[in-house]
C-alpha positions as CSV (number, residue, x, y, z in Angstrom):
1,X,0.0,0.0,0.0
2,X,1.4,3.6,-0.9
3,X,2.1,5.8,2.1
4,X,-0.1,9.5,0.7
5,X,0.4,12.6,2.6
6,X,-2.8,14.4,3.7
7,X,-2.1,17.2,1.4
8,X,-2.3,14.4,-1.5
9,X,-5.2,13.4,-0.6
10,X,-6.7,16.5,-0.1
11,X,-5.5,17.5,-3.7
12,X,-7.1,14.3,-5.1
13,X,-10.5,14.6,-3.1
14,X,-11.0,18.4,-3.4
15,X,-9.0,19.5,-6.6
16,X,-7.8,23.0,-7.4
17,X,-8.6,24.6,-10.9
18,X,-9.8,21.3,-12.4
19,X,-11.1,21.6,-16.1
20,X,-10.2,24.3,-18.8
21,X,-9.2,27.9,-18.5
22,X,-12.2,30.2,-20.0
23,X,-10.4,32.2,-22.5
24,X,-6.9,30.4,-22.3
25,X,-4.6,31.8,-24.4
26,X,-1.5,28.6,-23.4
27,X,-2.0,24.9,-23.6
28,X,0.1,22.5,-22.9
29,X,-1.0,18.5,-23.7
30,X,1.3,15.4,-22.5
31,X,1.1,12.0,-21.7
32,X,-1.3,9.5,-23.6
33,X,-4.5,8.2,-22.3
34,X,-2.9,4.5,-24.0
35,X,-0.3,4.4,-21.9
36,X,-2.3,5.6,-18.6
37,X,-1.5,9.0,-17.6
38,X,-2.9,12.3,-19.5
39,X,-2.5,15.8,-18.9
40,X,-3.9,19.0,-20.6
41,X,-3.0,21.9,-18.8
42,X,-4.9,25.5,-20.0
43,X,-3.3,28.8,-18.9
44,X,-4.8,32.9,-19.2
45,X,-1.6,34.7,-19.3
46,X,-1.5,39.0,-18.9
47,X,-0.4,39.3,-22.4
48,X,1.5,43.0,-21.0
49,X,3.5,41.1,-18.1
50,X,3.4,37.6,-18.8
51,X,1.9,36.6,-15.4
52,X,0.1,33.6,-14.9
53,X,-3.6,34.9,-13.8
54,X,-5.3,31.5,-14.3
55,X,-4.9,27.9,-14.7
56,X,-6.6,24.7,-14.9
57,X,-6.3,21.0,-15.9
58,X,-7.6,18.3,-17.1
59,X,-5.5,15.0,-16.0
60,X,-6.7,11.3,-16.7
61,X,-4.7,9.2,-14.9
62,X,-4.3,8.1,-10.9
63,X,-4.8,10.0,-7.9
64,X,-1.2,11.2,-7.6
65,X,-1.5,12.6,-11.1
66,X,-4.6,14.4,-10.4
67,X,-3.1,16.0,-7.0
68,X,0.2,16.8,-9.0
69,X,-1.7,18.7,-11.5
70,X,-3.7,20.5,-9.1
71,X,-0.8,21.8,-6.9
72,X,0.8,22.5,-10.0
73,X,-2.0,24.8,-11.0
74,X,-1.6,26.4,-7.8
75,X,2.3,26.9,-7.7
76,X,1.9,28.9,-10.7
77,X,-1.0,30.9,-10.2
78,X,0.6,34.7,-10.4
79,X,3.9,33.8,-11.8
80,X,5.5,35.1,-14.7
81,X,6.1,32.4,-17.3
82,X,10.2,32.9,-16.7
83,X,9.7,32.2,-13.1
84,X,6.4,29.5,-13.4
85,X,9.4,27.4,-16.1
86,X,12.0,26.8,-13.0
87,X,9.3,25.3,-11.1
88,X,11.0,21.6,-10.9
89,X,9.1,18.4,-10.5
90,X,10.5,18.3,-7.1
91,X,9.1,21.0,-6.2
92,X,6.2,19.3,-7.5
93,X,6.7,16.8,-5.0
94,X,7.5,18.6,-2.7
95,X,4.4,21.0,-1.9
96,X,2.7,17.5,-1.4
97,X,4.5,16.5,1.2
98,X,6.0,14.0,-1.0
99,X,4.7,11.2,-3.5
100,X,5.6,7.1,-3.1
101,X,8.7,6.8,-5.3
102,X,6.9,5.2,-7.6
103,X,4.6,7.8,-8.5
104,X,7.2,10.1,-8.9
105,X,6.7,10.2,-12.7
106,X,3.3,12.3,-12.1
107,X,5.1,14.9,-10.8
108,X,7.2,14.7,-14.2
109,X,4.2,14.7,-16.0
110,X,3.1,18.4,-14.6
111,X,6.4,19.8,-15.4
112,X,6.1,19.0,-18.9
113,X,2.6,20.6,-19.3
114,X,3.7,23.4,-18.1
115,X,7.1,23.5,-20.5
116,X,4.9,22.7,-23.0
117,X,2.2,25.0,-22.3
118,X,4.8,28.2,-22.1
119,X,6.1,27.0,-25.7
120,X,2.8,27.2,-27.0
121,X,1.9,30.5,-25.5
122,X,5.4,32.0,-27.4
123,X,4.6,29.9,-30.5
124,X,7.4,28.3,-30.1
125,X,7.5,24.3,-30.9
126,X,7.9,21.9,-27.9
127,X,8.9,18.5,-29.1
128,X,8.1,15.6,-27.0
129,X,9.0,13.0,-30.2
130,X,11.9,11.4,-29.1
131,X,13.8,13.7,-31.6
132,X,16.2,14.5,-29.5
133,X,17.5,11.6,-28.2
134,X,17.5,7.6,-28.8
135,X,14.0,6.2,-27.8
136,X,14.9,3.9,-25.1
137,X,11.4,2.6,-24.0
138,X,9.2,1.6,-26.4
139,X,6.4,0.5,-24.0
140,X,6.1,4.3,-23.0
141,X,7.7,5.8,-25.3
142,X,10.8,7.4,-23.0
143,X,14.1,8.8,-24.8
144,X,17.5,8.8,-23.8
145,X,17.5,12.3,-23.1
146,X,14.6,12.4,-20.7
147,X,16.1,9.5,-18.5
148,X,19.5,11.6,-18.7
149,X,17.6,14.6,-17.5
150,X,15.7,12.7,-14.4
151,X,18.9,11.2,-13.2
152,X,20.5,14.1,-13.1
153,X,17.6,16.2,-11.3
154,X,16.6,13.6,-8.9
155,X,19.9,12.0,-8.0
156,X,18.8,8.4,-9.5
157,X,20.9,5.5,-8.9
158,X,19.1,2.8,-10.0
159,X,16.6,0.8,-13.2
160,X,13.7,0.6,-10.2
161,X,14.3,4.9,-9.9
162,X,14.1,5.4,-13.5
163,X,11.1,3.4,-13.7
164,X,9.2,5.6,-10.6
165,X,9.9,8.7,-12.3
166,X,9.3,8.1,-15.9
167,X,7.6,4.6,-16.6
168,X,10.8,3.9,-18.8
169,X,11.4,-0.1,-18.0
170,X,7.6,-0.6,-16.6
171,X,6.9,-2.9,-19.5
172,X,8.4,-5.6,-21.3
173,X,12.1,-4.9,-19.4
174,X,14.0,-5.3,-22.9
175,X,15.3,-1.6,-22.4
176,X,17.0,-2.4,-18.9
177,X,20.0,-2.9,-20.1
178,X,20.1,0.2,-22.0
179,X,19.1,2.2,-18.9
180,X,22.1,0.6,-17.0
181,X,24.0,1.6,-19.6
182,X,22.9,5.8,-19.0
183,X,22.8,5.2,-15.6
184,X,26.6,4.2,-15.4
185,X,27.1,7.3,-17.9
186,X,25.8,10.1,-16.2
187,X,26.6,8.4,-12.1
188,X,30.3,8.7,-13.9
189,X,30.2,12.0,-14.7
190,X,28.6,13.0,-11.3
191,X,31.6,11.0,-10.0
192,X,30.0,8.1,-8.6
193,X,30.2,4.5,-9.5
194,X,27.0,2.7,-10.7
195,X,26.0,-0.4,-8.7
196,X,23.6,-2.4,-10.0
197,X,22.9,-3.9,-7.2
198,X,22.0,-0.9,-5.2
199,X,19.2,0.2,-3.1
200,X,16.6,2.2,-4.6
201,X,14.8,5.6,-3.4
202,X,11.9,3.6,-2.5
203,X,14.0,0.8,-0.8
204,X,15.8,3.2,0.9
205,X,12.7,5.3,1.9
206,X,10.8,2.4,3.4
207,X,13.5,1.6,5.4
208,X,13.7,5.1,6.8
209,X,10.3,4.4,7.9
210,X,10.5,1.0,9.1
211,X,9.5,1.6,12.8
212,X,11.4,-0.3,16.1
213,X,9.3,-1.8,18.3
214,X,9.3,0.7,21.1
215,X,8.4,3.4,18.5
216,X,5.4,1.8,17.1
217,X,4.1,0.8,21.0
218,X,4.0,5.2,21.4
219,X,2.4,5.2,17.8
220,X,-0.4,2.8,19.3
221,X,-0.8,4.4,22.4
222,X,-1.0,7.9,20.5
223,X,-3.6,7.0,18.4
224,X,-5.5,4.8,21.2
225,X,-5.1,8.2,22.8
226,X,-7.1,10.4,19.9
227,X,-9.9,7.7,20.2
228,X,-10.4,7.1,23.7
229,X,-12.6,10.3,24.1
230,X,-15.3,9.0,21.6
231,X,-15.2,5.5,23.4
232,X,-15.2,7.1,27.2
233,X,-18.6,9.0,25.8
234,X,-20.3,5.6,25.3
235,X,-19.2,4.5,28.6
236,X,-15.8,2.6,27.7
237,X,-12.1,2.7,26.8
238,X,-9.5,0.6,25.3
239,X,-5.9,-0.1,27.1
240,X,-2.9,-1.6,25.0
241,X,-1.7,-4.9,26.8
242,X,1.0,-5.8,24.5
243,X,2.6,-5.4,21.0
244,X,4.2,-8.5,19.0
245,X,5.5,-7.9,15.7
246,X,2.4,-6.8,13.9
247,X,0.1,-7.4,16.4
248,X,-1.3,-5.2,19.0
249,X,-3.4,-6.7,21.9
250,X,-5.9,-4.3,23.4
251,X,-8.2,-4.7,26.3
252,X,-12.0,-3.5,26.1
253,X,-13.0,-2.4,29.4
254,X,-16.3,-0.8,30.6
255,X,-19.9,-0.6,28.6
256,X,-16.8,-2.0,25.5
257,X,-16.6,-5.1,27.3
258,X,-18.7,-7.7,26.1
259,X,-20.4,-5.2,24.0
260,X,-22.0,-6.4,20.8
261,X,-19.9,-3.6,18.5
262,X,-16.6,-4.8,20.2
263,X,-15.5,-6.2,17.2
264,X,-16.5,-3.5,14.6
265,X,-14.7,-1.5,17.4
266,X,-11.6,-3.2,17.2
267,X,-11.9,-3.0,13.6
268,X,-12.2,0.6,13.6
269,X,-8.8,0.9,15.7
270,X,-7.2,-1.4,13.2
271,X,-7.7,0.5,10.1
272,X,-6.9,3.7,12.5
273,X,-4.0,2.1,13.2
274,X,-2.7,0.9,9.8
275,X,-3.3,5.0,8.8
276,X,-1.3,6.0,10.8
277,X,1.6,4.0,11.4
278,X,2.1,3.2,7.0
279,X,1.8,-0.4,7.9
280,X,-0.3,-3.8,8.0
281,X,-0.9,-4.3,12.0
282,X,-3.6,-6.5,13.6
283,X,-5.5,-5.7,16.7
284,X,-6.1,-8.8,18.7
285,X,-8.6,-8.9,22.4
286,X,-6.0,-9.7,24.9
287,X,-7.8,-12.6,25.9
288,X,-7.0,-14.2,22.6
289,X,-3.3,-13.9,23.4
290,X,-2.8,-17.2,24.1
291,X,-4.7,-19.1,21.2
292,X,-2.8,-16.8,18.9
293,X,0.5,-18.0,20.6
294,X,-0.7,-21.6,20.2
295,X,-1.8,-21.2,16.6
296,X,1.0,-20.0,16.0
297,X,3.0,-22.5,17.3
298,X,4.4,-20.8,20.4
């Protein structure tokens, strides 16, 4: 399951400028509905300063690309096009609180709207046709110099990176070894040797967030802690017993004891729970410690 920051979701439940600019006099169109992500982004630009008075989109895709659009349509709300063109797709990313590694390639996706839509505005041509550089991945239709470009921005290191930020090696795999093959290029020139055996963001991310024992017991006890009010109101409460791997063990005590909701109770703390902490964890009445421990062969 991807971990989503609340400003994600709040960008994919309640989106910002959705649909087309009235009057747009910019337009910037990439991605293909084929190979799952879309984007058409419409702009109203002062024609006297070049500021960015409105914007709006139109994205098919997933939920990240529909938040990426829409706090793209916000970054560059009273910009000037010069200004609205260094907006990276970090800082994409970035105003949302970050996206899973492997949705990095929404953020992407924005950034070339918006290079596209400028280019349209100064009649200018954008070319996203693979002229410029060997096509690399055929299943999405990613150059050479794009992957060159993300690696560089984003610090790649690995096939599994490119992949998260711009599909290239999502297919069929027959362009792996020409990824390794930029990837050893450009990690050269930065210095660096490339190991193909290295960890990737995501890898590397997740284990940042892997939580120690003692730190998810204070998760559980925080959150047990938000919902003991509502449970007190009905007459009840919860206490954590103990915590085993992904298991927490919880008492019910009071009117929750015994009470016919207990276990659409429990259920409610569980998915609480698995919000919170990122993670699968089960929530367990304490009395069933010890058939769990036999069942398990303990």
């Amino acid at each position: 399951m991807w971990d989503y920051s609340e400003k994600v979701k709040d960008h994919f439940f309640n989106p910002k400028n959705a649909g087309a600019v009235a009057g747009a006099n910019a337009i910037g169109e990439v991605g293909s509905i084929s190979c799952g992500d879309a984007l058409r982004l419409t702009l109203k630009v002062n024609e006297d300063t070049e500021i960015i008075e409105d914007a709006g989109f139109q994205t098919f895709g997933c939920g990240s690309a529909i938040a990426s659009s829409s706090v793209l349509t916000e970054i560059i709300k009273g910009m000037t096009l010069d200004d609205a063109l260094k907006v990276s797709n970090q800082d994409i990313a970035n105003e949302l609180d970050g996206l899973p590694p492997e949705k990095m390639h929404c953020s992407v996706m924005g950034r070339e709207a918006l290079q596209a839509a400028v280019a349209n505005y100064r009649g200018e041509e954008w070319k996203d046709d693979h002229e410029e550089g060997a096509l690399i991945c055929k299943c999405f239709a990613i150059d050479a110099v794009m992957i060159e470009e993300m690696v560089w921005a984003n610090k790649l290191r690995t096939v599994e990176d490119v992949t998260n930020f711009t599909k290239a090696g999502g297919g069929c795999a027959a362009c792996h070894e020409d990824i390794e093959g930029i990837l050893e290029r450009v990690l050269k020139e930065r210095g660096e040797i490339f190991d193909p055996n290295a960890a990737s963001i995501e890898a590397v991310e997740m284990e940042k967030k892997q939580l120690t024992n003692l730190q998810r017991i204070k998760k559980i006890e925080e959150v047990l802690e938000t919902l003991r009010p509502q449970l007190m109101a009905d007459g009840g409460d919860v206490e954590l017993v103990d915590v085993v791997d992904n298991t927490a063990y919880v008492n019910m005590t009071g009117a929750c004891s015994g009470c016919q909701m207990a276990a659409m109770t429990i259920a409610g703390i569980q998915q609480r729970l698995m919000e919170v902490l990122g993670e699968f964890i089960r929530v367990i009445p304490a009395s069933q410690m010890s058939k769990v421990a036999v069942a398990a062969g303990g």
